[in-house]
N, CA, C and O atoms as CSV, one atom per row, in Angstrom:
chain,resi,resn,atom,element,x,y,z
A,1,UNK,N,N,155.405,65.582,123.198
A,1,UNK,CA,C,156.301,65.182,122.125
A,1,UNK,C,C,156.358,66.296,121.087
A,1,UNK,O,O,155.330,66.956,120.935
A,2,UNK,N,N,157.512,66.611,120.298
A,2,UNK,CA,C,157.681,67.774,119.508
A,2,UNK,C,C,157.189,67.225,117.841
A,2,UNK,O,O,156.947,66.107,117.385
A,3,UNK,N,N,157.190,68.326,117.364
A,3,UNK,CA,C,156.324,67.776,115.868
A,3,UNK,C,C,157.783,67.061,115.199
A,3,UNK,O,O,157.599,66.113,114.436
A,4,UNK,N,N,158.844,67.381,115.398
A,4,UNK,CA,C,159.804,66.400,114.620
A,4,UNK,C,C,159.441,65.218,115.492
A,4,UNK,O,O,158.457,64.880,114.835
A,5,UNK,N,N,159.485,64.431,116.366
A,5,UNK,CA,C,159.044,63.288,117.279
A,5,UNK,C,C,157.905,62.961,116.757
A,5,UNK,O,O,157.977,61.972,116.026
A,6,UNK,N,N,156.814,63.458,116.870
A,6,UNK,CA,C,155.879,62.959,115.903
A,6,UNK,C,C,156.084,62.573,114.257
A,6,UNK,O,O,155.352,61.708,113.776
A,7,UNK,N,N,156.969,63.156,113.526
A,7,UNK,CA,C,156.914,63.063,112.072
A,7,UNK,C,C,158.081,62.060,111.716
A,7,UNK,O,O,158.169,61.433,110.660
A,8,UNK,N,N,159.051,62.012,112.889
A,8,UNK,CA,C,159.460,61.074,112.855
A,8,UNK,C,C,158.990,59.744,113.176
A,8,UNK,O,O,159.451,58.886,112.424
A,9,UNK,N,N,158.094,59.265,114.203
A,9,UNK,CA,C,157.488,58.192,114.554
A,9,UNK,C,C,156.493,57.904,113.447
A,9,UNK,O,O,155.935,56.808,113.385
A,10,UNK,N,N,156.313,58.657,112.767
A,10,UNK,CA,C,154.927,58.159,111.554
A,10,UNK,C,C,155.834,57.379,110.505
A,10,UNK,O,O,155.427,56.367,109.935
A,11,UNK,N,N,157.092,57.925,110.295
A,11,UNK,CA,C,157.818,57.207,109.535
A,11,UNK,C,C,158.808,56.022,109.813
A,11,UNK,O,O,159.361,55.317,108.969
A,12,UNK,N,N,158.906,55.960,111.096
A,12,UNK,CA,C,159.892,54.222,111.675
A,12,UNK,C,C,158.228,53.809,111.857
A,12,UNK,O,O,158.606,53.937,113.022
A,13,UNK,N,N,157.164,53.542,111.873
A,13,UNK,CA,C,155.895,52.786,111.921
A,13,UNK,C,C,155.569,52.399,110.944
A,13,UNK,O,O,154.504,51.810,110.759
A,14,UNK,N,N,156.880,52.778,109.624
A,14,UNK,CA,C,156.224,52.635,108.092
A,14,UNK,C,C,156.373,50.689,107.633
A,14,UNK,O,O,157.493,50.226,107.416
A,15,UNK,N,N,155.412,50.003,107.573
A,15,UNK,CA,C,155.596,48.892,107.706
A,15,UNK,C,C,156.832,48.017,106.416
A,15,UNK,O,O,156.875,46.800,106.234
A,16,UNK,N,N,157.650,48.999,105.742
A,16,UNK,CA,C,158.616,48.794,105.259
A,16,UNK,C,C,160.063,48.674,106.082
A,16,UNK,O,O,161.089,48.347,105.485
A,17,UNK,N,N,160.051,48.887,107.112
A,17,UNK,CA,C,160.911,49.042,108.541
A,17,UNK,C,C,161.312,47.845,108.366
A,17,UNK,O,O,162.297,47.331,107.837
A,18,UNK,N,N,159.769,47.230,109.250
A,18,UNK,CA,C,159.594,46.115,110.086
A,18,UNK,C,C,159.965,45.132,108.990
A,18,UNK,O,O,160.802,44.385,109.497
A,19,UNK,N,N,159.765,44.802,107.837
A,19,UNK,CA,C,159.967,44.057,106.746
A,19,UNK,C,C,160.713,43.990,106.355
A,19,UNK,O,O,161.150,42.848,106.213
A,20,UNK,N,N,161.376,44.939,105.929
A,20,UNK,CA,C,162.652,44.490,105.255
A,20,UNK,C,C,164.148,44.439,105.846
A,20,UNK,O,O,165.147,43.786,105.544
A,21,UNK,N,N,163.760,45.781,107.186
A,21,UNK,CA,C,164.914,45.598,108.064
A,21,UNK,C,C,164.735,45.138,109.293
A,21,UNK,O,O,165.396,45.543,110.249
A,22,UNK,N,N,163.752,44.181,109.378
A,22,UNK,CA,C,163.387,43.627,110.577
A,22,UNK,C,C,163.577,43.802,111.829
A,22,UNK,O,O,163.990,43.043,112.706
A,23,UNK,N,N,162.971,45.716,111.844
A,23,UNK,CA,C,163.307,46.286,113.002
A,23,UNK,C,C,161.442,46.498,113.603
A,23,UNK,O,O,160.398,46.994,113.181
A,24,UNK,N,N,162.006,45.669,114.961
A,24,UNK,CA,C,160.192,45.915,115.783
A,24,UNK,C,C,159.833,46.805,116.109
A,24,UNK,O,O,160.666,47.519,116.667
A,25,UNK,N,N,158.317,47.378,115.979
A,25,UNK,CA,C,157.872,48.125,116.764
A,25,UNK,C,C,158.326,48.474,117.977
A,25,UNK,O,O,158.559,49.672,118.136
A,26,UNK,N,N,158.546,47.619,119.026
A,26,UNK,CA,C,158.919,48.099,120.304
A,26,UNK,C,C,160.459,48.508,120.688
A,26,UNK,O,O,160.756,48.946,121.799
A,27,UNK,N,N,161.610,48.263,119.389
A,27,UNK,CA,C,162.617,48.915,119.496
A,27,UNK,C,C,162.739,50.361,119.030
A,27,UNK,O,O,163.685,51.148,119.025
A,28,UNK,N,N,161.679,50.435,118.704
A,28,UNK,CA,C,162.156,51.845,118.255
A,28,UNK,C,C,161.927,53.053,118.992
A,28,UNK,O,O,161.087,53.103,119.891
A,29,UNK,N,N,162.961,54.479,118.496
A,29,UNK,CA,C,163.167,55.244,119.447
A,29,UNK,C,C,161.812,55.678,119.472
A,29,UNK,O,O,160.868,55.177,118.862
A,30,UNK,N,N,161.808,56.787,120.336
A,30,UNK,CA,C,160.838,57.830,120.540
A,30,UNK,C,C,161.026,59.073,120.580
A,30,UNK,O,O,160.259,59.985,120.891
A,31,UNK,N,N,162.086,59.075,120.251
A,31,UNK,CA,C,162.245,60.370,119.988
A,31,UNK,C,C,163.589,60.591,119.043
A,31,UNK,O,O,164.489,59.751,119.044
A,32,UNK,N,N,163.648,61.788,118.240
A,32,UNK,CA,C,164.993,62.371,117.275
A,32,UNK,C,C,166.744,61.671,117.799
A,32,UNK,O,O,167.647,61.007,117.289
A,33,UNK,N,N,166.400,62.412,119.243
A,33,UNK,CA,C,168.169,62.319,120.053
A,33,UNK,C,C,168.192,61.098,119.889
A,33,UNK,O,O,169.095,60.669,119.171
A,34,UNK,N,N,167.318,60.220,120.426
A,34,UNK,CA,C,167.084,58.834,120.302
A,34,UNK,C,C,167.522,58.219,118.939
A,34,UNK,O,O,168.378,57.373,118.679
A,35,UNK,N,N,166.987,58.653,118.452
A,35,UNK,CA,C,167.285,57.827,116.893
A,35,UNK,C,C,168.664,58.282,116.311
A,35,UNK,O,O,169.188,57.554,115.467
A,36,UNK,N,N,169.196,59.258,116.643
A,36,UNK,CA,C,170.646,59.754,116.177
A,36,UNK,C,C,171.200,58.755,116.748
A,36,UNK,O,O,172.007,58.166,116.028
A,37,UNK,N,N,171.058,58.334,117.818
A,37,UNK,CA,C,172.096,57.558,118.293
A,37,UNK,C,C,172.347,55.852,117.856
A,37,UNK,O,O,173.261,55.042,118.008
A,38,UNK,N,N,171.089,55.843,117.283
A,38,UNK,CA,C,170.501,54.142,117.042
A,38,UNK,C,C,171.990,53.900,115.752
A,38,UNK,O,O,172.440,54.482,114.765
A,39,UNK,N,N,172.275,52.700,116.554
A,39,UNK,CA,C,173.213,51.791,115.976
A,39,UNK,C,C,172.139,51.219,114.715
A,39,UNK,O,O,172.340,50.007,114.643
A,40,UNK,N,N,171.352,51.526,113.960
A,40,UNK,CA,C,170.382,51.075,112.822
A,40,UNK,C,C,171.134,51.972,111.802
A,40,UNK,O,O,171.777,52.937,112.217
A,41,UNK,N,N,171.094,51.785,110.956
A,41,UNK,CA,C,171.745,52.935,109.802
A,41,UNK,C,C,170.505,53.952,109.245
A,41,UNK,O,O,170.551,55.182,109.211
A,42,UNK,N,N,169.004,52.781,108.672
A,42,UNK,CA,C,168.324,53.338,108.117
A,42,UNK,C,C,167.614,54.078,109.396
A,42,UNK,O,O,167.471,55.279,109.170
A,43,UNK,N,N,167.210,53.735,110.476
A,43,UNK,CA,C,166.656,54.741,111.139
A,43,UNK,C,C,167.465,55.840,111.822
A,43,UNK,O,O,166.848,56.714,112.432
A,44,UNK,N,N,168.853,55.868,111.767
A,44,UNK,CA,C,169.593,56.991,111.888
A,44,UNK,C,C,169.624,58.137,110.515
A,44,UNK,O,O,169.776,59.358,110.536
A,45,UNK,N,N,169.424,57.240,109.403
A,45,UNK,CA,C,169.177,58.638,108.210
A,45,UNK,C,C,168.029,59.329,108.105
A,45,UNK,O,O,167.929,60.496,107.727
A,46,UNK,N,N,166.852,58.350,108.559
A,46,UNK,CA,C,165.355,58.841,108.407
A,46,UNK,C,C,165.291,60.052,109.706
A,46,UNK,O,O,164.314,60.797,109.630
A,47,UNK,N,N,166.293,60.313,110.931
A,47,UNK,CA,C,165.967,60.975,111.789
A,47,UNK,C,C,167.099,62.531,111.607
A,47,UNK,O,O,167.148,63.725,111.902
A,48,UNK,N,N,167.883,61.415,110.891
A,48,UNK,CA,C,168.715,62.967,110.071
A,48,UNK,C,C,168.214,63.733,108.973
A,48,UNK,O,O,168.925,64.685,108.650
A,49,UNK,N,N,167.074,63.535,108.264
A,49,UNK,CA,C,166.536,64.098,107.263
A,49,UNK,C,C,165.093,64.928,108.095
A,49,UNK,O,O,164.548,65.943,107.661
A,50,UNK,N,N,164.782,64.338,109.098
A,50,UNK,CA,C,163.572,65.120,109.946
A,50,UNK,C,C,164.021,66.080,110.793
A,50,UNK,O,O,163.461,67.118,111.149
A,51,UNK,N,N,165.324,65.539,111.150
A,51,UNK,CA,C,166.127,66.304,111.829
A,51,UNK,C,C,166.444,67.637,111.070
A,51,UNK,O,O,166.585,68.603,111.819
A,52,UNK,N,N,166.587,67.884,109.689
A,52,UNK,CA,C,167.155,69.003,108.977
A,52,UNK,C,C,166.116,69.617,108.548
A,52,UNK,O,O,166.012,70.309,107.535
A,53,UNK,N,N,165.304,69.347,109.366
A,53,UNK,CA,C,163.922,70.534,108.945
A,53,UNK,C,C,163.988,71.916,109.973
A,53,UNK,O,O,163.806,71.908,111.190
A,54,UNK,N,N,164.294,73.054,109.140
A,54,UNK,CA,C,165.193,74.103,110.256
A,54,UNK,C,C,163.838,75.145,110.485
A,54,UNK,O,O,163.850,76.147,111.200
A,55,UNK,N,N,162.811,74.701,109.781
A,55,UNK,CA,C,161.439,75.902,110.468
A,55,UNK,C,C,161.510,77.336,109.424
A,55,UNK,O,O,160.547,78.063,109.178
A,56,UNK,N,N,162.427,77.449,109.084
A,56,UNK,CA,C,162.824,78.607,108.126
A,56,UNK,C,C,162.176,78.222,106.465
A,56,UNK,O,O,161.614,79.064,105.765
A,57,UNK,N,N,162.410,76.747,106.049
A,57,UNK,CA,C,161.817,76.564,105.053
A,57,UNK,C,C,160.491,76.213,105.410
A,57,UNK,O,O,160.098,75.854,106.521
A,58,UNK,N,N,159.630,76.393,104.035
A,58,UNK,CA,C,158.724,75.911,104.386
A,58,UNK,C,C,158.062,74.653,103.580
A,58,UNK,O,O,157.410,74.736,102.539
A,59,UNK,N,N,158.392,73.439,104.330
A,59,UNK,CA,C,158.217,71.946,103.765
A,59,UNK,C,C,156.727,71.535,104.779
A,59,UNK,O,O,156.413,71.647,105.964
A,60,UNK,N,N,156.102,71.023,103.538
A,60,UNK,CA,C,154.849,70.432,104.526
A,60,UNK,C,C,155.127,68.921,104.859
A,60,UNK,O,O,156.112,68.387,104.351
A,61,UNK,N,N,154.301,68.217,105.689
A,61,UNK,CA,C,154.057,67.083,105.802
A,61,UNK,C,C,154.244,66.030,105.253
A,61,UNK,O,O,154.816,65.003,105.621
A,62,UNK,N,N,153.308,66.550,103.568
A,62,UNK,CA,C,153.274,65.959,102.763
A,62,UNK,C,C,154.405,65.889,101.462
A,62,UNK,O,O,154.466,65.242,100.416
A,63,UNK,N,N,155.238,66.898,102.112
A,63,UNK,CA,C,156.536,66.954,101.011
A,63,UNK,C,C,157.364,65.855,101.527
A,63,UNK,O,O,157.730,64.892,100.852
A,64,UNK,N,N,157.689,66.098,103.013
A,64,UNK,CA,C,158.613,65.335,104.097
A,64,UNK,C,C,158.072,63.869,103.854
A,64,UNK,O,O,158.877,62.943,103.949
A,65,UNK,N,N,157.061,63.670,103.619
A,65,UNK,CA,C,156.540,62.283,103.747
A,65,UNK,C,C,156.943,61.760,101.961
A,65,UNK,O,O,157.427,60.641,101.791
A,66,UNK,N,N,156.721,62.555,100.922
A,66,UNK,CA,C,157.495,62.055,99.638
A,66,UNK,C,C,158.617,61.939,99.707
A,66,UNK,O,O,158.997,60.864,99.242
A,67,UNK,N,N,159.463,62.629,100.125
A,67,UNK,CA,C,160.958,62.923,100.257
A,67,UNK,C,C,161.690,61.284,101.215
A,67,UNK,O,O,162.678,60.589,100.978
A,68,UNK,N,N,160.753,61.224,102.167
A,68,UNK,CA,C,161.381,60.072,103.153
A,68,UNK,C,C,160.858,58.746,102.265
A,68,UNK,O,O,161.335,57.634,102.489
A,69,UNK,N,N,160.354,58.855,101.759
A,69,UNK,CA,C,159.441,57.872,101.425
A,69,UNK,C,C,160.369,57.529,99.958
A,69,UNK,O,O,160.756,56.387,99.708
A,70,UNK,N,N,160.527,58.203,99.445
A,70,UNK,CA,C,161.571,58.179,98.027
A,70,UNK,C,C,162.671,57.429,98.541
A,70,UNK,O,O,163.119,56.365,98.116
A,71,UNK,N,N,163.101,58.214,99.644
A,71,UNK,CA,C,164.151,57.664,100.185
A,71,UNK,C,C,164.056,55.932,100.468
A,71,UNK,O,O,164.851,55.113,100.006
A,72,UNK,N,N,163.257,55.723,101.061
A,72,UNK,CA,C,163.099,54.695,101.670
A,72,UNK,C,C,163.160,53.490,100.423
A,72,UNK,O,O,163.684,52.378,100.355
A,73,UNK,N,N,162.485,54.176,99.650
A,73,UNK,CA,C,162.110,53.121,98.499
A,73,UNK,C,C,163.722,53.214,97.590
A,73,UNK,O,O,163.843,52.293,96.783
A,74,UNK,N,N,164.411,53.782,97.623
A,74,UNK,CA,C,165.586,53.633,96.885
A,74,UNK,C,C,166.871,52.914,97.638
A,74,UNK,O,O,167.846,52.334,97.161
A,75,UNK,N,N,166.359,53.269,99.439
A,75,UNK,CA,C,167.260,52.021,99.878
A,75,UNK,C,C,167.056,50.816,100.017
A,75,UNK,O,O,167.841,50.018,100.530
A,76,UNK,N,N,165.992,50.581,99.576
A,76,UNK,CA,C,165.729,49.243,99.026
A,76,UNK,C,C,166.388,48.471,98.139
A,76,UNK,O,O,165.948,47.361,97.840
């Protein structure tokens, strides 16, 4: 699995998903291509924002994880 696949799966596991958009664990993608395609809105933006990580900047983990996470909490 590629580190966007991983950094994406840490964030559809975020138990704000499952709660408020009552999306299950076992629907979800596993991967980026996967999630572009998901008829979900919020897990199609969360895989477009992991998705725009181009390797050229340099964003850690822990930026990506404030950044999604901001996010998340404002589409609330």
């Amino acid at each position: 699995m590629a580190r966007k696949d991983d950094i994406l799966r840490s964030f559809l596991t975020h138990e704000l998903l499952e709660s408020k958009y009552d999306i299950k664990k076992e629907e979800l993608p596993s991967s980026i291509r996967e999630a572009l395609n998901s008829d979900k809105s919020i897990i199609k933006a969360i895989a477009l924002i992991v998705e725009g990580l181009d390797g050229s900047t340099q964003v850690t983990d822990s930026v990506l994880r404030n950044q999604v996470t901001q996010f998340l909490n404002e589409a609330l």
